[in-house]
C-alpha positions in Angstrom: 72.2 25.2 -50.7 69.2 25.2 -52.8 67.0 28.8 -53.1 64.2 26.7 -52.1 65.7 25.5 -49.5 67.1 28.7 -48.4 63.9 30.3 -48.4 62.4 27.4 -46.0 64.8 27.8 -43.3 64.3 31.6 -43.9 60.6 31.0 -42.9 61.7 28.4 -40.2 63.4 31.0 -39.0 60.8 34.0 -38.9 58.4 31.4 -37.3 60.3 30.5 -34.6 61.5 34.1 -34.0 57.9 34.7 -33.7 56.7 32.0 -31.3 59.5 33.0 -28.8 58.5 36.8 -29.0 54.4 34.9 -28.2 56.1 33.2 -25.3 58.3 36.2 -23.9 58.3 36.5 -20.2 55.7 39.7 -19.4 59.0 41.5 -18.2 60.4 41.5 -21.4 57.0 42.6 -23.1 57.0 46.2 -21.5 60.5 46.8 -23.2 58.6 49.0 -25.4 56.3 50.7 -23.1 55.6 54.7 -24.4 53.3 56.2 -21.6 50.7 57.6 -23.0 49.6 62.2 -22.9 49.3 62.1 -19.3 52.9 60.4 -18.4 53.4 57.5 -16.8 55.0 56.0 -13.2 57.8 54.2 -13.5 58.5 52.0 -10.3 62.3 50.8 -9.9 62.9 47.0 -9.0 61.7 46.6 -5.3 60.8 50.3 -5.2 57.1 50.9 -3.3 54.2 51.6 -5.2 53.4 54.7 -3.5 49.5 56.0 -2.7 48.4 59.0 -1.6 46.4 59.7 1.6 44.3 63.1 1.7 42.5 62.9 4.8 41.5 65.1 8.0 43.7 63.8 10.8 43.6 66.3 13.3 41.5 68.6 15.2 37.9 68.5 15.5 37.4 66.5 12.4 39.9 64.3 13.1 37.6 61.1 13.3 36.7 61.5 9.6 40.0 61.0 7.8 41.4 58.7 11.3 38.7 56.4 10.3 39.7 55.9 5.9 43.2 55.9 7.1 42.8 53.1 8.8 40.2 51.4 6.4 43.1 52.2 3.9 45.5 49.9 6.1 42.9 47.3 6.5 43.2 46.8 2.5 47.0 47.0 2.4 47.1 44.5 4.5 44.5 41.9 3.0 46.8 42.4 -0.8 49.4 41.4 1.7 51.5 44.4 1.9 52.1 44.3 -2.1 51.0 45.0 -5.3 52.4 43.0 -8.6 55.4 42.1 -6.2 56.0 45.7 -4.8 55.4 47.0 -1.8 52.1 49.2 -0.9 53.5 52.4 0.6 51.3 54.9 1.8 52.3 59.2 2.8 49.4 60.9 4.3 48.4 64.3 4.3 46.1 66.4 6.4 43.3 67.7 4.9 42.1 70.1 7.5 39.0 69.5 6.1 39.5 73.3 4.6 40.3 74.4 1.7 44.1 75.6 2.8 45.3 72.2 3.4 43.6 70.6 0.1 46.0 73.1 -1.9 49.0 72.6 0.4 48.1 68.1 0.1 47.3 68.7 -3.5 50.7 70.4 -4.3 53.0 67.9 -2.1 51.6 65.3 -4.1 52.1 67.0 -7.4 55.8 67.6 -6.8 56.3 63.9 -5.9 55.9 61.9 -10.1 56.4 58.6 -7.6 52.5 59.2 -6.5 50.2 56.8 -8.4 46.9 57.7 -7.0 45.4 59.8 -4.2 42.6 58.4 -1.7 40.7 61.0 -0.5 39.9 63.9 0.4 37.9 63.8 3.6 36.0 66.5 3.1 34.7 68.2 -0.4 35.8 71.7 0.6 39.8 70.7 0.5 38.9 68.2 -2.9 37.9 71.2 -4.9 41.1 73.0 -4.6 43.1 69.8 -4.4 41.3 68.1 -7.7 42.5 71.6 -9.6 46.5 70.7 -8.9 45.9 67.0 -9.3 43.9 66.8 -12.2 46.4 69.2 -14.1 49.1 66.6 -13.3 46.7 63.6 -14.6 46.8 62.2 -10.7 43.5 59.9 -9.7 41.7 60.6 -6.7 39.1 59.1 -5.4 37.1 59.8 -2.1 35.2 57.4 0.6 33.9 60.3 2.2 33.2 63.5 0.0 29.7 63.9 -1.0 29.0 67.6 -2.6 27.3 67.6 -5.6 29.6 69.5 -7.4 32.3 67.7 -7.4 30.1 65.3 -9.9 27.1 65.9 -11.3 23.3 67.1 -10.5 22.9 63.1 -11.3 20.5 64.3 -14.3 23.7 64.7 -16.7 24.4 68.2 -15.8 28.4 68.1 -14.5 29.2 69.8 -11.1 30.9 73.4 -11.4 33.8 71.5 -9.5 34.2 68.5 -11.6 37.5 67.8 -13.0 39.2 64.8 -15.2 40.2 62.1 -12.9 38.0 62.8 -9.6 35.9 59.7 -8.4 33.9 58.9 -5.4 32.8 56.2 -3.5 30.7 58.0 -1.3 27.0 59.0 -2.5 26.4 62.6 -4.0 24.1 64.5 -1.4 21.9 65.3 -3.8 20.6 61.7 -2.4 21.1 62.2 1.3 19.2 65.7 0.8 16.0 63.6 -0.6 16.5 61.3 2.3 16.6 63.8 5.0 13.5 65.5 3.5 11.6 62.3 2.8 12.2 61.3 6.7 11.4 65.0 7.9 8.1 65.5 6.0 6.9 62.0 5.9 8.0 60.7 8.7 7.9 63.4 11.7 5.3 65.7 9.9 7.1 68.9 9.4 6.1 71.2 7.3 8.2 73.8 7.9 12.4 73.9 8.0 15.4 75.5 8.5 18.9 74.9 7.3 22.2 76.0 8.5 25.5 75.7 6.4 28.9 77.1 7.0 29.3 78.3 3.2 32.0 74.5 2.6 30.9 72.8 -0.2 29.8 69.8 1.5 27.7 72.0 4.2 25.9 74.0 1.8 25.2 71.4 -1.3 24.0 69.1 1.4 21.6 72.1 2.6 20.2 72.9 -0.5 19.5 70.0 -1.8 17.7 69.1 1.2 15.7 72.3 1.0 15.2 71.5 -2.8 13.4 67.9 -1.5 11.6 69.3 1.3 9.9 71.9 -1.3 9.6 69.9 -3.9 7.7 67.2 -0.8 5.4 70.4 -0.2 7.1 71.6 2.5 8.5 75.3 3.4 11.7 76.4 3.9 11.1 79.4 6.2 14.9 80.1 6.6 17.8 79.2 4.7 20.8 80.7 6.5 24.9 80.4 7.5 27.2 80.7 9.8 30.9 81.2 9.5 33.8 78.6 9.9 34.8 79.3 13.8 31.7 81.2 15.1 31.3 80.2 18.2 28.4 82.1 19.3 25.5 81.0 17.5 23.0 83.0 19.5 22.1 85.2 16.6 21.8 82.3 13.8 19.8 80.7 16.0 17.3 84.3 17.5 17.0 84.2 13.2 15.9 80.4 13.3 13.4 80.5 16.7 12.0 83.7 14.3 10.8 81.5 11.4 9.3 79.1 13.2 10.3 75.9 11.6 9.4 72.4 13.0 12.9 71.2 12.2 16.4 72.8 11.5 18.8 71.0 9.5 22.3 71.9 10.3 24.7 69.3 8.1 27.8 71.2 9.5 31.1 69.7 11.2 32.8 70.1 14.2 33.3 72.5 16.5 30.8 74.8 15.1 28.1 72.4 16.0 28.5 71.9 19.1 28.3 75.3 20.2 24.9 75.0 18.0 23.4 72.5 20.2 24.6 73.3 23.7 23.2 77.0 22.9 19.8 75.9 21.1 18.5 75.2 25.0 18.4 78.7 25.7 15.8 79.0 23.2 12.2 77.2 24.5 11.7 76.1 20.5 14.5 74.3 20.3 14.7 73.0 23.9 13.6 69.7 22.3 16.6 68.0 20.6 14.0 66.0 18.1 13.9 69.3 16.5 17.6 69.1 15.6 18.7 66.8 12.7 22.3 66.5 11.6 23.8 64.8 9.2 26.8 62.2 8.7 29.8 64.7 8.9 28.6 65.1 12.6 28.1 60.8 13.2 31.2 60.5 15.1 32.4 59.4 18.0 33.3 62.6 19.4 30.2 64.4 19.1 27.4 61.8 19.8 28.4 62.6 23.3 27.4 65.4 24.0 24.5 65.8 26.1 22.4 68.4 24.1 22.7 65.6 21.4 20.1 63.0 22.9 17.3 62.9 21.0 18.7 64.3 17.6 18.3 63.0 14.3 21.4 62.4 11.7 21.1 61.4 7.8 24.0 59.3 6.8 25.3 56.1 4.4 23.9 52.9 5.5 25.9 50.6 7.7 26.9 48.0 5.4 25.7 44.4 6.2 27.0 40.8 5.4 29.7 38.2 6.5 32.3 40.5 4.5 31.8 44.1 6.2 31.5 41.8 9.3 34.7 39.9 9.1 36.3 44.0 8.1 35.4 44.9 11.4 36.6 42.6 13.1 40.1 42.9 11.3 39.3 46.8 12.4 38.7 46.4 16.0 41.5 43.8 16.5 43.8 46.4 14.7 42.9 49.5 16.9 41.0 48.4 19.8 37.9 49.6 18.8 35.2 49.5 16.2 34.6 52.2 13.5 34.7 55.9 14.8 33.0 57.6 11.6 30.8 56.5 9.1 33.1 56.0 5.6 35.5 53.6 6.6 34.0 51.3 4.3 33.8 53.1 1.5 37.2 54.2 2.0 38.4 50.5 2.0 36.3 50.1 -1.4 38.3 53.3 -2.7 41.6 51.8 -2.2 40.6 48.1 -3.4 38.8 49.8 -6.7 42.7 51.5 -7.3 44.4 48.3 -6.6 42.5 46.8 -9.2 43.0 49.6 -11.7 46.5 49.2 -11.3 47.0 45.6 -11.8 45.0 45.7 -14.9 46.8 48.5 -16.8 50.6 47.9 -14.7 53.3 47.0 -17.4 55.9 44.6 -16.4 59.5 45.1 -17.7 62.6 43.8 -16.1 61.6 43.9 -12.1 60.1 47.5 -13.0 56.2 48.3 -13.9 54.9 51.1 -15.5 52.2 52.8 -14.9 50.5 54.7 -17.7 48.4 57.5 -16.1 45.4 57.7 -18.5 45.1 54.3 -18.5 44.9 53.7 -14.8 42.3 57.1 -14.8 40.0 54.8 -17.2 40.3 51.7 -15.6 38.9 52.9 -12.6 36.0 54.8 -14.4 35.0 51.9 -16.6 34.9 50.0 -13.2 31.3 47.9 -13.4 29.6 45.8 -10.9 32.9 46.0 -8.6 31.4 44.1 -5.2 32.4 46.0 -2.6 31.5 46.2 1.3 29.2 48.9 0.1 27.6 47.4 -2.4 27.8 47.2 -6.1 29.6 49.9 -7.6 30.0 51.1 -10.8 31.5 54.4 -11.9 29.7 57.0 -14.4 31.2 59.8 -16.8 31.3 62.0 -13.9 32.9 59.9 -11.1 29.9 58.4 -9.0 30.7 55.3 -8.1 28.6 54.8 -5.5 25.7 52.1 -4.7 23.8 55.2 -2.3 21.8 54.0 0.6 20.6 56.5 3.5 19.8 55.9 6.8 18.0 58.1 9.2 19.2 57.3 12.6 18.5 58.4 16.2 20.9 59.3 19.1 18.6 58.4 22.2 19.8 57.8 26.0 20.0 54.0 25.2 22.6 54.9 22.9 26.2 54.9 24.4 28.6 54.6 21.0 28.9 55.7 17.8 28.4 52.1 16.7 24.9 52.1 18.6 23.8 55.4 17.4 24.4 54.0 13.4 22.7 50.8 14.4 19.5 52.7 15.7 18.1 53.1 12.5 14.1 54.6 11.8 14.2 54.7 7.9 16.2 53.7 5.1 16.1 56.0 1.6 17.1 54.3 -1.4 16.7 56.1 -4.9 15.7 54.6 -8.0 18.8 52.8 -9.9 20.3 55.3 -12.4 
């Protein structure tokens, strides 16, 4: 043979070599995957892709996380049970809306290298010890439901004192919600005076301030800022403090059970015998405590029921599925959560073989690169700090004519909507 013509069939050789690595079946492509600083998941042929739950499922904040679980379900099932031809599996853990069982989730999940991503927490007080052990580990998590400002950022670029690597949110930053609350109480009702209550959780006392922060900034005055303790039950002297400074509205954005002793004992007190002086906020817009009596006639800040044929047709998947409608006010955001993760991981999954791999870092900025995702809550799109969220606020009253939680979100007197970052 010729050296010409050996060198052709050399380069007939290298070309087709080359055409058959272009047309290579994706499995065989991810034969060289190397994860990249923050590891990777590996998941076997036929082995689940496994997501984390962080919610509060029991006691008096039960509803909360109840509600995103089952939003989470919802949006396992409409992917059809799978993801890139695995199974969606799904462990949940309790949150106890503390800080206790955010450490104790936040470890379990650490421990297991077969968790992909966490949804939640349910409340911001168990996400900021949570988010140190997951963030270490290079886990995502992102939340339908926490809201405390640190966790993100002030939203004028300065980052939260809790912010860490890897921690998202679907759920607006209270920093929002306070100006909406303050907005409605000094525009709307005419007070000039207010009182807040926290219990000293993240959430309770972010949301407070930055309420306070609106209502002076408005031109109103705080007379009292003040706190209770988690598991006070006698709230006589918090409220003998209030009735002192006069205020023509408290705002108490704390949880269950704590509230509730708040309310039943604030008609001993002739100032606060009328309930339209009381104003909650969304981590008390559940089904469990819009029943009580000595709520009629309170105000609550919370996210806007979302609208359209989508959230719609959601809800009816919901109510078919549990035999009633939403019990809390993030489900939706919770299903956007999950679907925003699903996404991230069939852009950045490599195939190889029946396995995929999952590079961590890459699956952390997917989601935060996420842009104009339509959701049922909106548009979303992530910044530097983790707010995703497309924030709308509705003020809504509990009134006699009001027999559900589903009514009570529905009865909506103003809507608070702040300027597009």
């Amino acid at each position: 043979m010729s050296t010409r013509r050996k060198q052709f069939t050399a380069c007939l050789v290298g070309v087709l070599a080359l055409i058959g690595a272009a047309c290579a079946p994706e499995e065989e492509k991810g034969a060289g995957f190397t994860p990249g600083p923050l590891g990777a998941v590996t998941v076997d042929t036929g082995a689940p892709i496994k997501i984390g739950l962080l919610q509060a499922i029991s006691g008096d904040t039960a509803s909360l996380g109840t509600d995103q679980v089952r939003a989470v379900e919802i949006a396992i099932e409409d992917k059809g049970g799978n993801l890139l031809e695995h199974p969606i599996r799904t462990q949940v853990e309790d949150d106890l809306c503390k800080a206790e069982g955010g450490t104790t989730a936040g470890q379990k999940f650490a421990a297991d290298p077969q968790i992909v991503a966490v949804i939640g927490s349910s409340c911001s007080g168990a996400a900021v010890p949570a988010m140190e052990i997951l963030s270490g580990k290079g886990i995502l998590m992102i939340s339908g439901s926490n809201t405390s400002p640190i966790l993100t950022s002030d939203l004028r670029g300065k980052k939260g004192t809790a912010n860490q690597k890897g921690y998202l949110r679907t759920a607006h930053n209270d920093i929002i919600q306070g100006q909406a609350a303050a907005n409605f109480a000094f525009q709307k009702l005419g007070a000039k005076k207010a009182a807040t209550i926290h219990d000293g959780d993240p959430y309770t006392e972010g949301l407070a301030n930055a309420f306070g922060n609106s209502f002076k900034e408005l031109g109103g005055t705080v007379t009292l800022a003040t706190a209770i303790s988690k598991g006070d039950t006698d709230m006589r002297p918090v409220l003998t403090e209030v009735v002192a400074s006069k205020p023509d509205i408290v705002f108490f954005p704390i949880f269950q059970p704590e509230a509730d002793f708040i309310v039943k004992q604030a008609k001993g007190f002739p100032l606060l015998a009328d309930t339209k002086k009381l104003f909650g906020a969304d981590g008390l817009l559940s089904n469990t405590f819009i029943v009580i009596g000595q709520t009629e006639g309170m105000y609550f800040s919370g996210p806007a029921t979302p609208t359209g044929a989508t959230y719609t047709d959601f809800v009816g998947k919901y109510e078919k599925k549990f035999s009633e409608k939403p019990i809390q006010a993030f489900h939706a955001h919770s299903y956007d959560a999950a679907n925003m993760v699903f996404a991230a991981i069939e852009k950045v999954a490599v195939k190889e073989n029946g396995k995929i791999h999952i590079d961590r870092q890459k699956l952390m900025d997917a989601v935060y690169q996420t842009k104009d995702y339509q959701g049922l809550t909106g548009t979303l799109s992530c910044d530097e700090f983790g707010d995703c969220a497309n924030p709308k606020i509705d003020i809504v009253q509990n009134t006699a004519a009001q027999k559900t939680i589903d009514q009570v979100r529905g009865n909506v007197l103003f809507t608070f909507e702040p300027p597009a970052r």
